[in-house]
C-alpha positions as CSV (number, residue, x, y, z in Angstrom):
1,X,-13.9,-18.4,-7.4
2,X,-12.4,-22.1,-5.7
3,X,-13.6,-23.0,-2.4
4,X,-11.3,-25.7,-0.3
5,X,-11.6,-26.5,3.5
6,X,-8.9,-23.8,4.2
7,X,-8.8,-20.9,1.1
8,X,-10.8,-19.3,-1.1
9,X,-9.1,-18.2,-4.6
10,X,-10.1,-15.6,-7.2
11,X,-8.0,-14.9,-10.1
12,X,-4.7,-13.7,-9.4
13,X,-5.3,-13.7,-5.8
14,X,-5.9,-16.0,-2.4
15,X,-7.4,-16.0,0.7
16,X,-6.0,-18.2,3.7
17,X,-7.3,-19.4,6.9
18,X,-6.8,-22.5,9.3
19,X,-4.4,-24.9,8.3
20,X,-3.5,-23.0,5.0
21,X,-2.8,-19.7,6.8
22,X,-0.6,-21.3,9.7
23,X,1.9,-23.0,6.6
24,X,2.1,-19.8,5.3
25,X,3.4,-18.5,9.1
26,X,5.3,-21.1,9.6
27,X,7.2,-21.1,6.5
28,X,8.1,-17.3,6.7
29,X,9.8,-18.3,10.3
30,X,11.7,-20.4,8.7
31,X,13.0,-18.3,6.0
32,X,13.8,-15.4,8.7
33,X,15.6,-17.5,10.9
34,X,17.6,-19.0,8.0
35,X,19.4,-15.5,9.7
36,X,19.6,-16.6,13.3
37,X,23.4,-16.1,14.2
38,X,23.6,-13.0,12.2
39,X,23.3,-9.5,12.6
40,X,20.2,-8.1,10.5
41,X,17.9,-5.4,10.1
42,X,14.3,-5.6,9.6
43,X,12.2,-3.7,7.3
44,X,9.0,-2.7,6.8
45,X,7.7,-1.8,3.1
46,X,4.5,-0.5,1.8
47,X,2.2,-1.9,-1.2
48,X,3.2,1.3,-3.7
49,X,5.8,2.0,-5.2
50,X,7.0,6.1,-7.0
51,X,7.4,5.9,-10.8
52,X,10.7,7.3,-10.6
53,X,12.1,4.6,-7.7
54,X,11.0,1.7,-10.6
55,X,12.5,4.1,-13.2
56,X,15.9,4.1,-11.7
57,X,15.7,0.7,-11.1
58,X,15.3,0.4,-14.7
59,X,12.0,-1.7,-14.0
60,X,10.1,0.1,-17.2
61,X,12.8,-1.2,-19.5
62,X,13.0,-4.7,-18.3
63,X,9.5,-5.5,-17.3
64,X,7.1,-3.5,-18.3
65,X,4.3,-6.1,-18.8
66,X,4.1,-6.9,-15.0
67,X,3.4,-3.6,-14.0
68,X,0.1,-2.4,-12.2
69,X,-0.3,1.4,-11.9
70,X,-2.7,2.6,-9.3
71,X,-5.3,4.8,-10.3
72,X,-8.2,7.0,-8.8
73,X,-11.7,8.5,-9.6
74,X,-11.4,11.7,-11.5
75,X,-13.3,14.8,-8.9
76,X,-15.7,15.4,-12.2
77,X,-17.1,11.5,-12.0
78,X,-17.2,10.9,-8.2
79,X,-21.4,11.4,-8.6
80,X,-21.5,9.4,-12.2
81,X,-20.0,6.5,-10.2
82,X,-21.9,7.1,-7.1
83,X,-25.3,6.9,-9.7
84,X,-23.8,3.5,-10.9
85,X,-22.1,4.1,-13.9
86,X,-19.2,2.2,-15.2
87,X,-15.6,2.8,-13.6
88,X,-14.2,2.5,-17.3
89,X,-10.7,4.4,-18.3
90,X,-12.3,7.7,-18.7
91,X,-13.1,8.0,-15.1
92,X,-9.9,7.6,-13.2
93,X,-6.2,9.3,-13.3
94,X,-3.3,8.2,-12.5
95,X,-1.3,9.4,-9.9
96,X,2.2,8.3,-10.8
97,X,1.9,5.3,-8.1
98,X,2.5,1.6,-9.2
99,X,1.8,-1.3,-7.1
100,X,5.0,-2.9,-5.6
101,X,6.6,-5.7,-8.5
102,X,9.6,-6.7,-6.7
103,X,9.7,-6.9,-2.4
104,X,13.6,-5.8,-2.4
105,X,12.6,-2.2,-4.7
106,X,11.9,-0.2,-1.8
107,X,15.1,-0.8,0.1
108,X,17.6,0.5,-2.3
109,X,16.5,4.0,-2.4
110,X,16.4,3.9,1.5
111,X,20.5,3.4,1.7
112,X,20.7,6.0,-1.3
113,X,23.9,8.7,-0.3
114,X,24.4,6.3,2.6
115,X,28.4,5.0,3.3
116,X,28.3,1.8,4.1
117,X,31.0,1.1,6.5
118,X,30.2,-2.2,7.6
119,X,28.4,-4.8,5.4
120,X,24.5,-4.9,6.0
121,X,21.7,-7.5,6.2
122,X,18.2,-6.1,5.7
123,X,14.9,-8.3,5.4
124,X,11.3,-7.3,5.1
125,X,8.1,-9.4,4.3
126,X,5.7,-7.6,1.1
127,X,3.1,-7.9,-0.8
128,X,4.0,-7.9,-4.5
129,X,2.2,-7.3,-7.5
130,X,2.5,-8.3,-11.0
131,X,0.3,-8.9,-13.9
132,X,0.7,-12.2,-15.6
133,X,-0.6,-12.1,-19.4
134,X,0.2,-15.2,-20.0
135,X,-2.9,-16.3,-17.0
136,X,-2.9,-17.4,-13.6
137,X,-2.8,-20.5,-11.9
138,X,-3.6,-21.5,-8.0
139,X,-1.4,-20.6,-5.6
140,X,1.4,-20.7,-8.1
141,X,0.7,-17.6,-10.1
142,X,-0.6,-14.7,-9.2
143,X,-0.7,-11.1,-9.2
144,X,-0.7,-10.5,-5.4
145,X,1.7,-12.6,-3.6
146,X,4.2,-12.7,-0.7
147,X,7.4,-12.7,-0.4
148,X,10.4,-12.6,2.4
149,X,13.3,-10.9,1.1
150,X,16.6,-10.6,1.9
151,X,19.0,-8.7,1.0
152,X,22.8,-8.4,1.4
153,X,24.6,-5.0,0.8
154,X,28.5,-4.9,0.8
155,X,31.7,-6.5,-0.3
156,X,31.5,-8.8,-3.2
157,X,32.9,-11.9,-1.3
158,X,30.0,-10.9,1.7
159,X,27.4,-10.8,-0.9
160,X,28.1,-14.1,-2.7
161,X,29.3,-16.0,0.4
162,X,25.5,-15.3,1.8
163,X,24.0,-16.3,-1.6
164,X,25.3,-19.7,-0.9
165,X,25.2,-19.9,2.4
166,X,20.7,-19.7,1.8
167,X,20.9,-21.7,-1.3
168,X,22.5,-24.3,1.2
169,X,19.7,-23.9,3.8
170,X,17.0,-23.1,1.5
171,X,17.7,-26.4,-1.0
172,X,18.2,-28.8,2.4
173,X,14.3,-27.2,3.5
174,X,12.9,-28.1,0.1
175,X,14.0,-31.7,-0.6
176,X,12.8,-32.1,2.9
177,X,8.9,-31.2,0.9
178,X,10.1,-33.3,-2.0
179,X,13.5,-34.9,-2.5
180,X,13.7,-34.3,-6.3
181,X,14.0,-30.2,-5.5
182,X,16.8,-28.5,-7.4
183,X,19.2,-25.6,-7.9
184,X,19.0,-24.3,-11.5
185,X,21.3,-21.6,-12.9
186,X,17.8,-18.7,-14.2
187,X,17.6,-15.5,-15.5
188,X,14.8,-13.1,-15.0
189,X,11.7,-13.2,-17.3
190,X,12.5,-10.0,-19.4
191,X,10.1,-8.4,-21.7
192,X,10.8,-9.7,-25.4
193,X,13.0,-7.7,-27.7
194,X,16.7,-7.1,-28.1
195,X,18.6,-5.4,-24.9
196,X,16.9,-7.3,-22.5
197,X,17.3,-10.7,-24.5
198,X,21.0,-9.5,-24.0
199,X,20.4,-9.1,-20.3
200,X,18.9,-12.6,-20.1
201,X,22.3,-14.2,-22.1
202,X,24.7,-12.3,-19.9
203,X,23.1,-13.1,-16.5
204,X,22.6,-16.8,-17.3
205,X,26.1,-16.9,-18.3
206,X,27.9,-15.2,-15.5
207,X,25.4,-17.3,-12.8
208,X,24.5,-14.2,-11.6
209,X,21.0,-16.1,-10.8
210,X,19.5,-19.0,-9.5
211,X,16.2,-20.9,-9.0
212,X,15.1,-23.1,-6.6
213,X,12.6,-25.3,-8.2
214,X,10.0,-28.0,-6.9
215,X,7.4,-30.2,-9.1
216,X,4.2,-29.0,-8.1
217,X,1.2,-30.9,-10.7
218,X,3.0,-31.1,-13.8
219,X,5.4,-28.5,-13.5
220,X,8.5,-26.8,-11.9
221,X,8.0,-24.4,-10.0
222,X,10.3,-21.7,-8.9
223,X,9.3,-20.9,-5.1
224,X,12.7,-19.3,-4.4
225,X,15.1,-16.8,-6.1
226,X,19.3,-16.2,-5.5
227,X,20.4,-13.2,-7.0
228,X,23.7,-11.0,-7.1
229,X,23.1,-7.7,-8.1
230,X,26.4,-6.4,-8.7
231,X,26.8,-2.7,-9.2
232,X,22.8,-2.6,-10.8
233,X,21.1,-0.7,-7.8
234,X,24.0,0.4,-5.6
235,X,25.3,3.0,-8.2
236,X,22.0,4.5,-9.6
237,X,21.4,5.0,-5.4
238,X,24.7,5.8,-4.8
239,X,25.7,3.3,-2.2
240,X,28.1,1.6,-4.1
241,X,31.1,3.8,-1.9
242,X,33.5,4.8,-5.1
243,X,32.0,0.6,-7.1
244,X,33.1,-1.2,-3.5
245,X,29.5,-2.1,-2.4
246,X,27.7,-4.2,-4.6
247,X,24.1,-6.5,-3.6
248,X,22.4,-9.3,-4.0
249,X,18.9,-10.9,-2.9
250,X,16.9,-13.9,-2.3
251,X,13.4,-14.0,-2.4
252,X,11.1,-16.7,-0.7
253,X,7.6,-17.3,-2.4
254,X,5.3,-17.8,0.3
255,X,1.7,-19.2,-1.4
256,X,4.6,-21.2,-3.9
257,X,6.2,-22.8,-0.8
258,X,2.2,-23.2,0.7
259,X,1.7,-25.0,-2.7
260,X,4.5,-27.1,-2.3
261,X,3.5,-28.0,0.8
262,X,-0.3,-28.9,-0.3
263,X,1.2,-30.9,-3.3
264,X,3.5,-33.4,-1.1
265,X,0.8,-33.0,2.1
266,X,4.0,-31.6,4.5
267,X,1.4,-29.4,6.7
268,X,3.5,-29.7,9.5
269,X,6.1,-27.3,8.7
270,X,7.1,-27.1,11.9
271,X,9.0,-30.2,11.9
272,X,10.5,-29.5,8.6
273,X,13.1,-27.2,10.2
């Protein structure tokens, strides 16, 4: 466990309070009203997440080394664990629950049949889980984390037009942390083997996402995600109105932006706006 003025860390997850935890507040005002002006809906979403909404979302294929299935005590070891035994794999079932890996998973299935007539603006603020095998690292890597989403649902030109119009607003809020923060053309960290080193070709080359990176120790850091979706979620959900409503999302690492701000001592994030 690490100890400063203001958090305490274990591995893969941190605590905030005083200065630390007002950063963190302030920073996610500043990503929501990167919508001020605009019409918007806000959403709340929970810490699980259904088996079947990750397999439609084709999250097994793609990523199944971050996940983090949610399990329970087994009725017939309740009094074993209550006499101190070991909670080892024997002991608990699984319930067909997975901690949340991705803050923008839950809204899909919520406009599933839905027309959408006009084109739609939805945020929410989660908690998201995933397992890094590789280790973790303070306040940059971890398995519990926050994010503010956003997410745009309509018209390809309304999608990508709002993609830029945050990588704008999001890149002019960084280099304001540190001036050597950059936009760089990404793709998402599949799991190794063959399709999805094909997905990771096809979405670097058609830009279809983008980083926003800052050098936090010795390393860039990705503390913000721009990503058009296409047809990937609103068909499987059927919301994409006969392959006329496509998506896309940006995602704002909260403790990564904290870090950020720690690195280059910008506490006041108030005046960063």
């Amino acid at each position: 466990m690490e100890f400063s003025d203001d958090f305490y860390m274990k591995q893969g997850y941190v605590c905030y309070f005083d200065k630390y935890e007002k950063v963190y507040t302030d920073l996610d005002v500043i990503f929501k009203g990167f919508l001020d002006g605009t019409e918007y809906k806000n959403f709340y979403v929970p810490a699980m997440i259904d088996e079947d909404v990750l397999q439609k979302c084709g999250y097994f294929e793609s990523f199944p080394d971050q996940i983090s299935a949610v399990a329970c005590v087994k009725d017939e070891a309740i009094e074993d664990i209550m006499s101190g035994e070991e909670l080892n794999t024997t002991r608990i079932e699984l319930r067909n629950k997975y901690l949340t890996p991705s803050a923008c998973l839950h809204i899909y299935p919520m406009l599933c049949g839905k027309k959408i007539i006009e084109n739609e603006i939805i945020t929410t603020k989660a908690r998201v889980y995933r397992c890094e095998k590789s280790g973790f690292e303070e306040l940059t890597r971890l398995w519990d984390f926050s994010v503010r989403e956003i997410v745009f649902v309509g018209t390809e030109e309304f999608v990508k037009e709002n993609l830029e119009s945050m990588k704008k607003k999001a890149l002019e809020l960084a280099r304001k942390i540190s001036p050597d923060a950059k936009l760089e053309i990404a793709h998402d960290p599949f799991y190794k083997g063959h399709r999805n080193n094909i997905k990771a070709i096809l979405q670097t080359k058609n830009e279809q996402k983008y980083e926003l990176r800052i050098l936090i120790g010795n390393r860039e850091v990705s503390v913000a995600s721009f990503n058009f979706h296409g047809h990937h979620f609103s068909v499987p959900f059927n919301f994409d109105d006969d392959r006329k409503i496509v998506s896309g999302c940006v995602g704002f690492g909260i403790e990564r932006w904290v870090a950020a701000c720690k690195e280059y001592n910008k506490f006041d994030v108030e005046n960063l706006k």
